[in-house]
N, C-alpha and C positions, 0 to 999 in steps of 0.2 A: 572602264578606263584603265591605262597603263599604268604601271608604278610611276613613271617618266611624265605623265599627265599630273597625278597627284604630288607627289613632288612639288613643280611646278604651281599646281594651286596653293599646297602651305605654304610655300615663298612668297606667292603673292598675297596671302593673305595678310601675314606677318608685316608687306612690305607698306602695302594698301591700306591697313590698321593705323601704322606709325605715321603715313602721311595723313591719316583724318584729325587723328591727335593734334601734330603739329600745323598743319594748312586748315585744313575742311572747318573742323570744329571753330577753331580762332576766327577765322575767317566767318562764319557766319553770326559767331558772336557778337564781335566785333563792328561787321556791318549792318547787322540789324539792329545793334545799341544807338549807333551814327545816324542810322536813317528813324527812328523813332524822335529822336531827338531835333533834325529837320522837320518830320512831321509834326508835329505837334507845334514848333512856331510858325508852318506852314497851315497847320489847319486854327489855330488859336488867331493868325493875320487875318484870314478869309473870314471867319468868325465874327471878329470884329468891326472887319472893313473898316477896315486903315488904309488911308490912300495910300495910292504911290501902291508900298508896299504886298498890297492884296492881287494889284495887276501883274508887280512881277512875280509873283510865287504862280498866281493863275501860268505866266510865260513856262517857269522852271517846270512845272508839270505838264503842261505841255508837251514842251521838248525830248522830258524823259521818260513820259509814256509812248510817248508819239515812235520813236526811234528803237532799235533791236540793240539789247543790251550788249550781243558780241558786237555790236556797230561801236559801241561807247566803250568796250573795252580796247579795243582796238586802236580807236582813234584817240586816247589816252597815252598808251603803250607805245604805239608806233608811231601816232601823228605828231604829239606834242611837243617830242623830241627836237622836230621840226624849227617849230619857234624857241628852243632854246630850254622846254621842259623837260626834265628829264624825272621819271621818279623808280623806283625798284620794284621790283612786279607783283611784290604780295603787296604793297602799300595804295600802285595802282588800282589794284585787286579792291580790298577795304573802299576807298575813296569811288570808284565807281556805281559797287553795290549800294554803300551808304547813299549816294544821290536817286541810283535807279530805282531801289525799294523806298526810299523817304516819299519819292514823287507818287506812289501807288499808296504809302500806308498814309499820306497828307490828305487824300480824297476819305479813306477808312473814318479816319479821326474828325475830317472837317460833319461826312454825314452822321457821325456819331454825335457831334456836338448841335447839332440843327434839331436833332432828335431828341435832345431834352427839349420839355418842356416850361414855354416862356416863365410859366406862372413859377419854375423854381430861380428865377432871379429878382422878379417882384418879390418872392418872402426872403431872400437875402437881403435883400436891403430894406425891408419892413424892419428886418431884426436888428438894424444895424452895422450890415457888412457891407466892405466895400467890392469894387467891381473885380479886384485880384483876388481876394478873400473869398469870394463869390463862385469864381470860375476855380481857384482849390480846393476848396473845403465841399462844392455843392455841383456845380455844373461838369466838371472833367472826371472825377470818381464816377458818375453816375454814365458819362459817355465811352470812357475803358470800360466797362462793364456791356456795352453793347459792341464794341469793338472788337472784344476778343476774339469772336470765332473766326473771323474774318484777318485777324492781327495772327494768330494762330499759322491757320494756311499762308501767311506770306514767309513765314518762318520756313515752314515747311518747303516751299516752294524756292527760297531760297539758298536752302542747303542744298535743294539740285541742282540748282543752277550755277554753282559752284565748281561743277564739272565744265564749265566752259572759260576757267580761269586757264586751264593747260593750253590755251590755244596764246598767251603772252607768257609762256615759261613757269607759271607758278607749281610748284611740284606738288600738288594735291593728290589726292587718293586718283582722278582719273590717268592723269599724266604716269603718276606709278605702275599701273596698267599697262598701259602705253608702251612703259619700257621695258617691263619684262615680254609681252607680246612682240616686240622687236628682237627681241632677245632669240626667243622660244618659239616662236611665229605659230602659236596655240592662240589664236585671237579669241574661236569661237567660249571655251571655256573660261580665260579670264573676263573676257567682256560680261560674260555670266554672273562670275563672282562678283566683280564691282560694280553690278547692278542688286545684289540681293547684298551688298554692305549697303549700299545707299536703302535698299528696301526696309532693310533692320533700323538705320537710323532715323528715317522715315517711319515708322509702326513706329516705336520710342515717343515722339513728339507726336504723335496720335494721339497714344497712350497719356499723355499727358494735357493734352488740347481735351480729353475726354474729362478726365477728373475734377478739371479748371471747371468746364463748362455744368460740371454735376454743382460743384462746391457752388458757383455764383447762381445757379436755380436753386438751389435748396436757399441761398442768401436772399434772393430776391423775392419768392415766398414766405420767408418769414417777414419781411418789412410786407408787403401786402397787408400780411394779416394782421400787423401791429395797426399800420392803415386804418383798416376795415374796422378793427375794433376801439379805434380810437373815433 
């Protein structure tokens, strides 16, 4: 490669970097906090079967698995405008993901919670608890714990799909790209780099979905054998 090529990639890296800081990172934070947070009163409704209720969250996920999420960024950004919605494009951004990951991590959480077994809410209220104290203390700890690998890769899958926020303005690490390849018309090699930045941040929360998943096996063998031996 020429000096004129590298160059070119420490500028983008530098540029690329600052925009995961500011967009990517927040952005997936952010959205994934939002959409956990829908999931859980969407899989805790289903769970319970609560009328009314239970049918529309069944709707809402629906809709938001059912459709392509550049469909629902788009028609947020562009369409809404329309009827008089206006919103700023990292905020759209947030707001979409939070609905579009809630609606996939709502199914995680609801099979998670089906997955305890009955018999640990008959001894919660043998002991005295009631059905909120029951579903904290007994039944939802024990269905995060089967959740996570799976809660894990939405994480992961979400931070990539974060690259499809440049297509309604939002200035993330891809659109940074973008612009220096406008610039420099070196597409082949940036597109390189800001594929092995997402790769790096990607391994990272590997790295991490690994350790999670060592610590809660090593936890859930020792309650076995407390179990066994009791």
């Amino acid at each position: 490669m020429s000096e004129r090529i590298w160059n070119i990639l420490v500028e983008g890296f530098v540029k690329i970097m600052l925009a995961s800081i500011k967009v990517t990172i927040p952005l997936t934070v952010l959205g994934f906090s939002f959409a956990m947070i829908i999931a859980m009163f969407m899989a805790m409704v289903q769970y319970a079967k609560v009328p009314v209720l239970r049918q529309l969250s069944r709707l809402y996920i629906w809709i938001f698995r059912g459709t392509p999420l550049l469909v629902q960024l788009f028609l947020a950004y562009y369409g809404f405008p329309k009827i008089g919605i206006v919103l700023n494009s990292f905020i759209c951004a947030v707001i979409v993901f939070s609905l579009n990951e809630g609606a996939y991590c709502a199914e995680t959480m609801r099979s998670a919670l089906e997955a305890v077994p009955e018999g640990q809410m008959e001894a919660g209220y043998c002991v005295g608890m009631n059905y909120l104290q029951i579903m904290r203390h007994v039944v939802v700890p024990q269905a995060l714990r089967t959740a996570f690998p799976p809660l894990s890769n939405s994480v992961i899958a979400m931070l990539k799909d974060t690259s499809l926020v440049a297509e309604i303005t939002v200035a993330d690490m891809f659109m940074a790209a973008q612009k220096i390849v406008g610039r420099t018309y070196e597409p082949l090699w940036l597109y390189c780099e800001v594929a092995l930045i997402y790769l790096f941040f990607s391994t990272i929360l590997t790295f991490v979905q690994r350790y999670f998943e060592k610590r809660l096996s090593a936890y859930n063998s020792r309650e076995t054998e407390v179990r066994a031996q009791e």
